[in-house]
C-alpha positions as CSV (number, residue, x, y, z in Angstrom):
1,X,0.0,0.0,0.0
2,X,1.4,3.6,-1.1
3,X,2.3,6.2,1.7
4,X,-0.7,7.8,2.6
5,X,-3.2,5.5,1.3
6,X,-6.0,5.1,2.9
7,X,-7.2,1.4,4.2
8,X,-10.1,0.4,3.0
9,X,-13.1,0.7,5.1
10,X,-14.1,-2.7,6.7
11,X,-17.8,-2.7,7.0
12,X,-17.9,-5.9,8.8
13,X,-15.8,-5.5,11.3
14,X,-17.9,-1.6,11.6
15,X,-21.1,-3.4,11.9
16,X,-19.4,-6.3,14.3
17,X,-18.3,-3.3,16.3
18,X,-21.4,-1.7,17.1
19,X,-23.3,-4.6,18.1
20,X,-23.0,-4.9,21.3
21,X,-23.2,-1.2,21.5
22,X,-27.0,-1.6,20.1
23,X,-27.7,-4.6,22.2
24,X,-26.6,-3.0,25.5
25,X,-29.3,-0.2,24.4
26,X,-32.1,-2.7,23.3
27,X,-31.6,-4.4,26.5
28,X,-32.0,-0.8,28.3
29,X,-35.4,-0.2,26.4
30,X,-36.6,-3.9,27.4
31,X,-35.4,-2.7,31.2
32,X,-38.1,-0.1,30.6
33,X,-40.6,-1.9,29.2
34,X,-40.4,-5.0,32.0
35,X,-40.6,-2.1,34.5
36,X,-44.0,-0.6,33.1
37,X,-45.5,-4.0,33.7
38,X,-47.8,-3.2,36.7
39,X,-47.5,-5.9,39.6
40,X,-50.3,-4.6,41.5
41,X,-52.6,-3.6,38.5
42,X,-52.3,-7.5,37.5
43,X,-52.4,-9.2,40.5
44,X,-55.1,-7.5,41.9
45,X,-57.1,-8.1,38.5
46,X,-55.9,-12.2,38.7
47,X,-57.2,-12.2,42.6
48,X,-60.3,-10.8,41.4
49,X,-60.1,-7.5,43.4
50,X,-60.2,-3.6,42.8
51,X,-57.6,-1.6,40.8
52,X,-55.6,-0.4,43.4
53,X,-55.3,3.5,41.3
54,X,-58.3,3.8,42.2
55,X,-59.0,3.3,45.9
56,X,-56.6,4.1,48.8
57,X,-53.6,6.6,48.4
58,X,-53.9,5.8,44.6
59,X,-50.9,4.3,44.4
60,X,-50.3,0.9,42.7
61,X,-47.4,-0.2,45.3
62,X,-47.5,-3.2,47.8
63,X,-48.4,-0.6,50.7
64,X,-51.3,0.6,48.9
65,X,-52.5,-3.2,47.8
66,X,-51.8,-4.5,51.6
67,X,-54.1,-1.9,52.9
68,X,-56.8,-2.8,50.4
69,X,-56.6,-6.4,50.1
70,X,-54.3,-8.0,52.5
71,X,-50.9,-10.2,52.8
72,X,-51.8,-12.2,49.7
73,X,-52.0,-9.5,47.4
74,X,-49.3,-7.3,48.8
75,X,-46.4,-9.8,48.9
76,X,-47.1,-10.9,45.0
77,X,-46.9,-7.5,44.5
78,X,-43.8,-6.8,46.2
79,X,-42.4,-9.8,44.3
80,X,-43.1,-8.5,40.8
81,X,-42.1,-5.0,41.8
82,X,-38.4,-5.9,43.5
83,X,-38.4,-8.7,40.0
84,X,-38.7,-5.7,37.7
85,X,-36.0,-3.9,39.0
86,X,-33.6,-7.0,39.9
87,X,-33.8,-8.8,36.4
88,X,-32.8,-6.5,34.2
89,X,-29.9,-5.8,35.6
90,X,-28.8,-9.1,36.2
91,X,-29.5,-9.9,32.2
92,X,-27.0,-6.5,31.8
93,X,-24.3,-8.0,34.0
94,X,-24.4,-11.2,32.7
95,X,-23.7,-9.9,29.1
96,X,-21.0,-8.3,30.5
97,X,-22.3,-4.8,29.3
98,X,-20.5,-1.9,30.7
99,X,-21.5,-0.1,33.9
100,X,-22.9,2.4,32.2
101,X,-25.5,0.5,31.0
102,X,-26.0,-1.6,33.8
103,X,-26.9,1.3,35.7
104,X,-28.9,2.6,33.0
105,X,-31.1,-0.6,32.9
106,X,-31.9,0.1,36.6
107,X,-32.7,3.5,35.7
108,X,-34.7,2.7,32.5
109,X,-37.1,-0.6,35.1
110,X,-37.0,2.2,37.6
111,X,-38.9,5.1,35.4
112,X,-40.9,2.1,33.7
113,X,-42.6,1.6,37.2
114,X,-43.3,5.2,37.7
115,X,-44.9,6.0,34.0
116,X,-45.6,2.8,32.8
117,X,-46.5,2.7,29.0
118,X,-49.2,-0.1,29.3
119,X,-51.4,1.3,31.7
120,X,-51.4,5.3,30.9
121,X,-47.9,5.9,32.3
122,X,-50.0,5.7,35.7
123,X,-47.5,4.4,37.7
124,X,-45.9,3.4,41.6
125,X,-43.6,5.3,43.7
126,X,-40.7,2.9,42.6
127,X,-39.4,1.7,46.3
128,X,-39.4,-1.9,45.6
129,X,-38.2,-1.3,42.0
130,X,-35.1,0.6,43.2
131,X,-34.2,-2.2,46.0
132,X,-34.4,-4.9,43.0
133,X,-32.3,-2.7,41.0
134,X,-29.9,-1.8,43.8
135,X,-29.8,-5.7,44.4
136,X,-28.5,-6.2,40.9
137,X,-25.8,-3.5,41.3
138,X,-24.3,-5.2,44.6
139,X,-26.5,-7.3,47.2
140,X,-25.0,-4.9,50.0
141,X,-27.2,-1.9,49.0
142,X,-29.9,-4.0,48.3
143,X,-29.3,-5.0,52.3
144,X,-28.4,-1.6,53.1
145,X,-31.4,-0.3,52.0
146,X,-34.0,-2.3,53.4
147,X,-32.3,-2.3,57.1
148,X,-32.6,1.1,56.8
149,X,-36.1,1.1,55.8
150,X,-36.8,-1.3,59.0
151,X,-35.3,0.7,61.6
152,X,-37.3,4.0,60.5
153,X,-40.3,1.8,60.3
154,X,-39.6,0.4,63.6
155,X,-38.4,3.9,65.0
156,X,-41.5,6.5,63.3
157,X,-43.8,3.8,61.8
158,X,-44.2,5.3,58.9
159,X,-43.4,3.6,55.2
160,X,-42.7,6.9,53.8
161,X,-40.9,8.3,55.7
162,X,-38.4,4.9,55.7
163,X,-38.6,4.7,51.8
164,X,-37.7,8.2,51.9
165,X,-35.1,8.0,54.3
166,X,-33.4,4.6,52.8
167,X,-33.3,6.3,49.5
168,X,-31.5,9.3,50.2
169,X,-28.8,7.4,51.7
170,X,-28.8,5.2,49.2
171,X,-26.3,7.3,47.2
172,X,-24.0,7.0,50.1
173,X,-24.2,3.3,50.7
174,X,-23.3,3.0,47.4
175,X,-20.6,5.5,47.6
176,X,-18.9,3.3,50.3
177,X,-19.8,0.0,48.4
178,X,-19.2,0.3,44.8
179,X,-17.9,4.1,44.1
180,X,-17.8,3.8,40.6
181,X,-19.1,7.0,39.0
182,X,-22.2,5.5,36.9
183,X,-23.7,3.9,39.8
184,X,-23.4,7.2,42.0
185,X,-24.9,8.8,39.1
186,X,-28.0,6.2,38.5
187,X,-28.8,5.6,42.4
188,X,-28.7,9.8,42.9
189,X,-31.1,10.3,40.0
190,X,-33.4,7.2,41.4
191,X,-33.3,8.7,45.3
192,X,-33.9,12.4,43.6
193,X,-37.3,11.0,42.1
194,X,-38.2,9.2,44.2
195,X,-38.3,11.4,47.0
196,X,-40.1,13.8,44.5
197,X,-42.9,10.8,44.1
198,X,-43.4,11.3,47.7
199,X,-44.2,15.0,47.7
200,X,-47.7,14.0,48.7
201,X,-46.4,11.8,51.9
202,X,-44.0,15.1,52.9
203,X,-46.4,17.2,53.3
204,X,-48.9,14.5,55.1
205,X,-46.0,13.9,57.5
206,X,-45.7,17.7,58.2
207,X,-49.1,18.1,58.6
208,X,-49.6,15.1,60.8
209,X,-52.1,13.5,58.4
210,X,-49.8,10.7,57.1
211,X,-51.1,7.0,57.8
212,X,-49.0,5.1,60.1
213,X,-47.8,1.4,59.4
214,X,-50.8,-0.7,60.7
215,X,-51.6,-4.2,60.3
216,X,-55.4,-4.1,61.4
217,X,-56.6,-2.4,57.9
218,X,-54.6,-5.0,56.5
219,X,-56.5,-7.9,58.6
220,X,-59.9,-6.2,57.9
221,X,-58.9,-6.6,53.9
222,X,-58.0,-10.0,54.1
223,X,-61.5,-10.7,56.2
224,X,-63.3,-9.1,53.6
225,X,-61.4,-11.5,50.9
């Protein structure tokens, strides 16, 4: 080949290249779409019962369903919620897809719970989305998170207020565990919303009118079931 030649462009090898690149971001979009699947909005219509959206606090989360319809329905709801969140990361790291992405996919189930395209982007608060998805990223903030969610309930007795507390440490647990940059970035962005998702509880809780963790409602809905 004469000096300054160019080499001929290997199209192949361009396409080979970029493949991963594209399956990384299909496997991000999937992470969205298996996050808009609606745990509580399907069990509740397999069990027979009322759309949680529409009674209660409004909200399609296993707190809401426990209140309405009992144990049963709240812990297959917290199943498929903490699923969404844990799976697709898992399918990420398994692929060996870069951080980035991994976090991403976290990010991507995480919105998909919150404006889910299948059921009007009508969608939960994300806490058991973001423990599933901080599960993937390294079982210790997975564990972090929900012993710090038990101690506030313990302590205040309020789920909010826990959720809201475990989240916005989050960001430091995972700081201490796993202080790689995308990570940071992802679990910030997830605590950030979701604290906004709880504007509602904030301002119950410093008005006094929040609900407090109770298991007789809960009883009463299973009775009536």
């Amino acid at each position: 080949m004469k000096r300054g030649a160019h080499k001929p462009l290997d199209r192949a090898a361009l396409r080979q290249s970029n493949n991963p690149m594209l399956i990384n971001i299909g496997l991000v979009i999937l992470a969205y779409l298996i996050g808009s699947v609606a745990s509580a909005v399907i069990v509740c219509r397999a069990l027979g019962l009322d759309d949680p959206r529409e009674q209660g606090s409004g909200n399609p989360g296993a707190t809401n369903v426990l209140r309405l319809h009992g144990k049963k329905a709240a812990a297959l709801t917290l199943c498929g919620d903490v699923l969404k969140g844990l799976l697709p990361v898992l399918v990420l790291r398994l692929v060996q897809a870069p951080d980035l992405f991994i976090a991403a996919a976290g990010l991507a189930a995480f919105s998909g719970h919150l404006y889910p395209v299948f059921f009007g982007f009508r969608g939960g608060k994300g806490v058991a989305t973001l423990i599933g998805a901080l599960i993937g990223f390294h079982w210790l903030l997975g564990a972090a998170f929900i012993i710090t969610w038990l101690v506030m309930a313990l302590l205040s007795r309020y789920s909010s207020l826990s959720a809201i507390t475990a989240a916005i440490l989050s960001p430091v647990y995972c700081w201490l565990v796993m202080p790689d940059p995308p990570y940071i970035t992802g679990i910030s962005l997830m605590s950030m919303i979701l604290t906004w998702r709880h504007r509602g509880n904030i301002k119950n809780l410093l008005s006094g009118k929040e609900n407090k963790i109770t298991l007789r409602n809960s009883q009463e809905a299973q009775n009536r079931h």
